[in-house]
Structure formats: C-alpha cells, structure tokens
C-alpha positions as CSV (number, residue, x, y, z in Angstrom):
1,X,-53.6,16.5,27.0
2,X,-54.0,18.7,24.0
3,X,-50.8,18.4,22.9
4,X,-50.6,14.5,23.3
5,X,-53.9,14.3,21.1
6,X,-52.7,16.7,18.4
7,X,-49.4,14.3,17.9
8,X,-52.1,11.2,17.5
9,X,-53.9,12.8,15.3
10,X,-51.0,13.9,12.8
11,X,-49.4,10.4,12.8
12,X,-52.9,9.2,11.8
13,X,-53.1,11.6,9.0
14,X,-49.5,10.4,7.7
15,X,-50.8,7.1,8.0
16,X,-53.8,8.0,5.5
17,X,-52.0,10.3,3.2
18,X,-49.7,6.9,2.8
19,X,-51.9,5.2,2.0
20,X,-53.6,7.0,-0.4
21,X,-50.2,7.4,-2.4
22,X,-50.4,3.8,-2.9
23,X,-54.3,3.8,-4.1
24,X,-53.5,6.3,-6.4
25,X,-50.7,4.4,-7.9
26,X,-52.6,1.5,-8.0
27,X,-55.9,3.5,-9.8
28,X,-53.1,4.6,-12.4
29,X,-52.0,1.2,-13.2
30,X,-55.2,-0.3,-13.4
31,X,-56.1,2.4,-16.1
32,X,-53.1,1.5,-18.1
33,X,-53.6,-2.2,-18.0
34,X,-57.6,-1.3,-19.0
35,X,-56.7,0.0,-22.3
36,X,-54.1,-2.5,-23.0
37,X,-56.8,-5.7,-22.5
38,X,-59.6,-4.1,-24.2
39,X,-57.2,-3.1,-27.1
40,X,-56.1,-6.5,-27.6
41,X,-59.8,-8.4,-27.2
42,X,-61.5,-6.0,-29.7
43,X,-58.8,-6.7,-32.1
44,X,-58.8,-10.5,-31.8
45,X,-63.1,-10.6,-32.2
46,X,-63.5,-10.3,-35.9
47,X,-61.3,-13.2,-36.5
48,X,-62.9,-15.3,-34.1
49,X,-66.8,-14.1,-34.9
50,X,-65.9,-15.1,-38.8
51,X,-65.0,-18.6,-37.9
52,X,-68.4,-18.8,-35.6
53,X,-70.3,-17.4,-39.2
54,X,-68.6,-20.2,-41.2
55,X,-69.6,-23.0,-38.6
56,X,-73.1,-21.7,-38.5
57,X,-72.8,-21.7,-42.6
58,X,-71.6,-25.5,-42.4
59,X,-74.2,-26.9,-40.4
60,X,-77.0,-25.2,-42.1
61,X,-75.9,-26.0,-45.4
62,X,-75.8,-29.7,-44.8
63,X,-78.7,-31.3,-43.9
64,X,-78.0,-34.6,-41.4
65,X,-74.7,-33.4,-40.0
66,X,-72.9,-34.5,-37.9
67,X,-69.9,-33.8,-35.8
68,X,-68.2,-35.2,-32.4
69,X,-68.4,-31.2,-31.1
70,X,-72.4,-31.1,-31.6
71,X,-72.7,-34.4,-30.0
72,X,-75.2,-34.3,-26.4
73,X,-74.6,-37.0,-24.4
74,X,-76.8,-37.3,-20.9
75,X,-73.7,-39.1,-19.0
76,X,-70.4,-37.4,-17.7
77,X,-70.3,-34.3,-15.3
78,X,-70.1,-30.6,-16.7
79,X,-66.8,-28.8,-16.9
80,X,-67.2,-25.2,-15.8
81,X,-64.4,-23.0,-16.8
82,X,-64.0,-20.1,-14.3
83,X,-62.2,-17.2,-15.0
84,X,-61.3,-15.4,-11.8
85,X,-58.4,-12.5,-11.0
86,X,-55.1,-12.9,-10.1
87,X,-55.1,-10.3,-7.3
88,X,-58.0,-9.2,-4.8
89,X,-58.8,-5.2,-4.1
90,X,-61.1,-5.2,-7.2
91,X,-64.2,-4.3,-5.7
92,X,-67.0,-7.1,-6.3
93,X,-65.2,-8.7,-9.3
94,X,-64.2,-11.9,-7.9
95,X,-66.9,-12.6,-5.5
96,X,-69.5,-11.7,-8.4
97,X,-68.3,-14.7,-10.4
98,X,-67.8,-16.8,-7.9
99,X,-71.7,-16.6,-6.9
100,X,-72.8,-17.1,-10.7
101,X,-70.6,-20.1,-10.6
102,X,-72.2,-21.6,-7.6
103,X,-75.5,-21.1,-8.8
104,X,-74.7,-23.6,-11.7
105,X,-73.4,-25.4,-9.0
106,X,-76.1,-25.9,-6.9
107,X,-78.2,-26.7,-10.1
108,X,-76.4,-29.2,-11.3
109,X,-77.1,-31.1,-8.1
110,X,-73.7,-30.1,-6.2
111,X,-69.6,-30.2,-6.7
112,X,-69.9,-34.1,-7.4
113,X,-71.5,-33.5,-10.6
114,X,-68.8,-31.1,-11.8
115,X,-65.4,-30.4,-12.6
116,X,-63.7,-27.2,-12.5
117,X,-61.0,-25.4,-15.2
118,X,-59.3,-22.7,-13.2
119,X,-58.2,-20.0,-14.5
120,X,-56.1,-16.6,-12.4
121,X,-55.0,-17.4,-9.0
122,X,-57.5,-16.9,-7.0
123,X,-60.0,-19.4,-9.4
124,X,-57.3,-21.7,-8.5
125,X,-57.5,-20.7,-4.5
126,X,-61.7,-20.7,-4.3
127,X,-61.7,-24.2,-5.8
128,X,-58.7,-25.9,-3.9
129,X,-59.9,-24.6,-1.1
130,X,-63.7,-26.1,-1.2
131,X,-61.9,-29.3,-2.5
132,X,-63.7,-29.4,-6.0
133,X,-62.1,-31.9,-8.9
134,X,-60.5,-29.6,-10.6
135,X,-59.3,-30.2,-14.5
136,X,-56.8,-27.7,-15.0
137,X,-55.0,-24.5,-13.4
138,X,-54.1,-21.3,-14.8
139,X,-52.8,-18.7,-12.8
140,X,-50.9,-16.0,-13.6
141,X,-51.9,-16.5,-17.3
142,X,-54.5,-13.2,-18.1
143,X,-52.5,-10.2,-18.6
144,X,-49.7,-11.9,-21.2
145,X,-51.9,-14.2,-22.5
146,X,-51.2,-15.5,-25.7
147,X,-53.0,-17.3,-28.4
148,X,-50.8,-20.3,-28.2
149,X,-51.9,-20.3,-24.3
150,X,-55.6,-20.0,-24.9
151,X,-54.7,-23.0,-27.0
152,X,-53.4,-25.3,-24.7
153,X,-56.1,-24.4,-22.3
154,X,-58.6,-25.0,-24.9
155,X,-56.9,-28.4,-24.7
156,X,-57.8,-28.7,-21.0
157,X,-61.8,-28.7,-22.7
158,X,-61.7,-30.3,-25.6
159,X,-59.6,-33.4,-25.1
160,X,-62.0,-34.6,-21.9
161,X,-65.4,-33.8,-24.1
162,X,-64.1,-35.9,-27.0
163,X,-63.2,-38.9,-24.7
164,X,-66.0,-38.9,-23.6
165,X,-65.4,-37.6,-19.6
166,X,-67.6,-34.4,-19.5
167,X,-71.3,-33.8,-21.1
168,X,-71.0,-30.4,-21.8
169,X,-68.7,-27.3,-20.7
170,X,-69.7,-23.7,-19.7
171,X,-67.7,-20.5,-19.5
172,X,-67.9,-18.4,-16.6
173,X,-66.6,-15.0,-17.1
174,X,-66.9,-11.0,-16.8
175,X,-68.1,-9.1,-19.4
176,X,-66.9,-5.8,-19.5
177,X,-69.7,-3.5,-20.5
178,X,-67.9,0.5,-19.2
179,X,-65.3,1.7,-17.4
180,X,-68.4,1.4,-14.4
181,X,-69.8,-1.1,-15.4
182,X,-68.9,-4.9,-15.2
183,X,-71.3,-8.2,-15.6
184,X,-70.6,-11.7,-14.2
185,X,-72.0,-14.0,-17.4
186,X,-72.5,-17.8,-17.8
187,X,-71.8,-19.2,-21.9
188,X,-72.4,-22.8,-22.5
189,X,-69.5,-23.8,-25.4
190,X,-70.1,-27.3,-25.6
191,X,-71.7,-28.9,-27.2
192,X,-71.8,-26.4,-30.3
193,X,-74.3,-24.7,-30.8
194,X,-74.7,-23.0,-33.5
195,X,-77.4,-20.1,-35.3
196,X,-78.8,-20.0,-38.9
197,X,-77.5,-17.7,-40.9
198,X,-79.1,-14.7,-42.3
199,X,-81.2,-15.7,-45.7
200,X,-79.2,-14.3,-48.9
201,X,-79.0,-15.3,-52.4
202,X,-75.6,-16.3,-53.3
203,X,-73.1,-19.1,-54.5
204,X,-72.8,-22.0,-51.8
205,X,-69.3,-22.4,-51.2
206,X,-67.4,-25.7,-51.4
207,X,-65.3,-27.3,-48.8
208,X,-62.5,-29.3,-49.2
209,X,-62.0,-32.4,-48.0
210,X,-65.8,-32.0,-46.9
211,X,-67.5,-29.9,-44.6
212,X,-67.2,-32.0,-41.7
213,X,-63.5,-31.6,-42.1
214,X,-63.6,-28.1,-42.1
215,X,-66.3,-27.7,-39.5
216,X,-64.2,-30.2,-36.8
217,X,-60.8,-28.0,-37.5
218,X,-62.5,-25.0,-37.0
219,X,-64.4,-25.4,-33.8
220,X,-60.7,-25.7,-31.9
221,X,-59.7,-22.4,-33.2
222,X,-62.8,-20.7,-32.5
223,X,-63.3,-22.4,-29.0
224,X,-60.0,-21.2,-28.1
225,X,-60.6,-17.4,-29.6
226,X,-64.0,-17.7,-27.6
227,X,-61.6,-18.7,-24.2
228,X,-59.0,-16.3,-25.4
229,X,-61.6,-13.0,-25.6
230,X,-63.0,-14.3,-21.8
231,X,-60.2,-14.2,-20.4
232,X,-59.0,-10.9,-21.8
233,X,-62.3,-9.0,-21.3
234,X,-62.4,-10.4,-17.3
235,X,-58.9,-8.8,-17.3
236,X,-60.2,-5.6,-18.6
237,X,-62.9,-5.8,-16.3
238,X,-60.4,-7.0,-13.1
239,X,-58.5,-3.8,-14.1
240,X,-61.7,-1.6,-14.2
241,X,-63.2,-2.3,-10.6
242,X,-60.1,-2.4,-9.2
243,X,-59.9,1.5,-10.5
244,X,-63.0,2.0,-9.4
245,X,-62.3,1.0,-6.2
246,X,-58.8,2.7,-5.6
247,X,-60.4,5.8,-6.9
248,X,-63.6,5.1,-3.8
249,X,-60.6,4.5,-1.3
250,X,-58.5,7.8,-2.5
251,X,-61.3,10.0,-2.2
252,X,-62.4,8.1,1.1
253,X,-58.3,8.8,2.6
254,X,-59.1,12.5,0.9
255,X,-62.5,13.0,3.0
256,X,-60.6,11.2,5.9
257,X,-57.8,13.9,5.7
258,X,-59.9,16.8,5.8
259,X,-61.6,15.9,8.6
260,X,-58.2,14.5,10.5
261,X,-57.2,18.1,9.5
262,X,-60.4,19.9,10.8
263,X,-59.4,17.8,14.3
264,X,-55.9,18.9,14.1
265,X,-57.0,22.4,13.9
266,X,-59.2,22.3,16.8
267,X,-56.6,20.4,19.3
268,X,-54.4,23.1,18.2
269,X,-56.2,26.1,18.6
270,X,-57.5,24.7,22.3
271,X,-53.9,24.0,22.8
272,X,-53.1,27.9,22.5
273,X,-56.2,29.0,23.8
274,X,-55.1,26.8,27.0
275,X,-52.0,28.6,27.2
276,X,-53.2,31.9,26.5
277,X,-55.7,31.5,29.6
278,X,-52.3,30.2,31.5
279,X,-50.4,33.2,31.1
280,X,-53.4,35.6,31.3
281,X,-54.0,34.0,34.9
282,X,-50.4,33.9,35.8
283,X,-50.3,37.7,34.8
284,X,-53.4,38.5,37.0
285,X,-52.4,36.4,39.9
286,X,-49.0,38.4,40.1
C-alpha cells in the first residue's frame, strides 16, 4: 500500500516540477518583452506630447476656432476603443479592462448605443462573443506594432467621427504604473480637448497656411501617437502580470514540491519501517 502511494506521489511531483519549467520560462519571457515595450513607448512620448503642446497653443491663440476634431455633436453612438491581450495567463489584466469597459457600457445606456474598436485577440473574442457592433479588429497587432499600424487604426476612429457616424470616441487601456503594479484607465480622445498653456512672455508663432491647417493635420498624428503609446504600455503591462503571475505559480509548484517531497519521505520511511517490523517478526517467529 505504501509502496503503491509512494509511486503516486512521485509521478505527481514530476507532474509539478514540469510544470514549473514551463512557468519559469514563461516569467523569463515576459521580462524580456517588458523592457522591450516600455523602451519603445517612453521613447515615442516626447514626440507625441509636443504635438498635444502645439494643438493646445493653436486653440488658445485663436479666439473663435474652430475645427471638425473639436466639434460635439449629441447624435451618433460612442466608439470605445479597447485594448485587450493577445494571450490569457496574465493575472487580472484582461478581465480588469474588460469591467472598466462595461461600466461605460452600462452608462451609456447599453451595447446599442456603442460601437466597439478591437484591438489583441482576445478584445476581438469578448466582443464577438457578446455580439457587439464592432468597427474594427486588431489582433495580433501589440508586440510589433508599428507607427504606420497605429495609423491605419487611427483611421478606424477618425474616418467614422468625421462622417458623422460616432459622437465621440474613448480609449480603454492599461496603464502601466511598476513592474507590480498595473491600472485599467478610460481616455476620452474625441472630440479634442485640449488645455491652456502655461502663461509666458514670448513671440507668437505664425502658421502657415493658417492655424486651422496646422491644427486639423496635427490632431491625426497625435491621435495616432496617443493610440500607438496605449497599446504599447497595455503590452508592457500584459507582459508584467503575466510575470507576476508565472512567478505566483513557480513559487506555488515550489511550495507544492516540498510538501509532495515531505509526503514522499514519510510513505517511504513507513515503507521500511513496515519491512523492518516484517523481518523482525519473521526472525522472532522462527
């Protein structure tokens, strides 16, 4: 009996120590991909944040401005751009978003009043799923995204607010804060709004053809630098809690192991005790 339970109880801690080879890889690659995303997002911000500056510039600068991209209209639905991961075993991550999301949702009086921009596979699989109208689909897109993709699913955005189809569109993403730390956040990017500018004396600068023209080519470029750093910081922040979590299941298969091992132990050392007791008795009976 002894025997039978100590060859159950080895095959189980094969099982685990398998396991935990495989979370251990994974909590590697995860790291790698971390650095990577945040690397590339905090190099791409000060570009993007200068066009945002200039915008604000524009607008305050010229009193009775107007522009197609600061336009509110009350009619249309709302186009909610939700940036999801491509893969599950992440922790939280996706489920997080997906309940900031549905809060909108629920506030904007239900799925009839919106449209959905889906973007990493399982966006894609939530929304298709619950049979929402969907705008667009992106998955696979986040860890070699390009700026000439963000552009094209900047498109996805732009092209139905102009026409007229959506009021408004909001960006659903995560921010990442630390390598522990992760936030779901809501961002409305449409229509623009923008901030005055800090107070300083200096020359006003001129812009040609007028600032209207500059301000209207500018808002595609920094919409789809605004798109481009979401997606790459809910990347960073995919490939942080799904470290966290592969590091929580290795040292779970660890603890798991030890105490398969303290088992092992004791089946084995009744084993021998049993058989000590067997030849003692055989001994004394002869």
């Amino acid at each position: 009996m002894a025997s039978g339970n100590m060859k159950v109880i080895k095959r189980r801690i094969k099982s685990v120590e398998s396991t935990m080879q495989i979370t251990k890889a994974m909590e590697l690659v995860a790291s790698s991909k971390l650095r990577k995303a945040k690397e590339k997002a905090d190099n791409s911000r000060p570009y993007f944040k200068a066009l945002y500056d200039t915008m604000c510039e524009i607008q305050s600068e010229n009193e009775g401005f107007l522009s197609p991209f600061t336009k509110r209209s009350k009619n249309g639905k709302t186009l909610l751009i939700v940036i999801a991961g491509d893969r599950g075993l992440a922790g939280g991550f996706n489920a997080n978003i997906f309940k900031l999301a549905q809060q909108r949702i629920d506030e904007l009086g239900g799925k009839d009043n919106v449209e959905i921009l889906a973007v990493g596979k399982k966006s894609v699989e939530y929304y298709e799923k619950r049979q929402f109208t969907i705008e667009g689909k992106f998955p696979g897109v986040a860890e070699g995204l390009t700026i000439y993709q963000a552009d094209k699913l900047c498109e996805c955005v732009i092209e139905p607010f102009l026409k007229g189809r959506i009021k408004s569109a909001e960006l659903f993403y995560t921010e990442y804060v630390s390598p522990i730390t992760q936030t779901a956040r809501a961002m409305k990017i449409l229509p623009v709004e923008t901030e005055k500018p800090a107070e300083g004396k200096r020359a006003l600068p001129i812009y040609e053809p007028s600032p209207a023209a500059v301000f209207n080519s500018i808002v595609p470029k920094y919409l789809t630098g605004v798109i481009f750093c979401a997606v790459l910081d809910s990347f960073a922040s995919e490939q942080a809690s799904r470290r966290s979590a592969m590091e929580n299941a290795s040292d779970n298969a660890s603890e798991m192991i030890a105490d398969l091992s303290l088992m092992y132990n004791r089946a084995r050392q009744a084993s021998i005790t049993q058989e000590i007791t067997e030849i003692v008795g055989g001994a004394s009976a002869d």
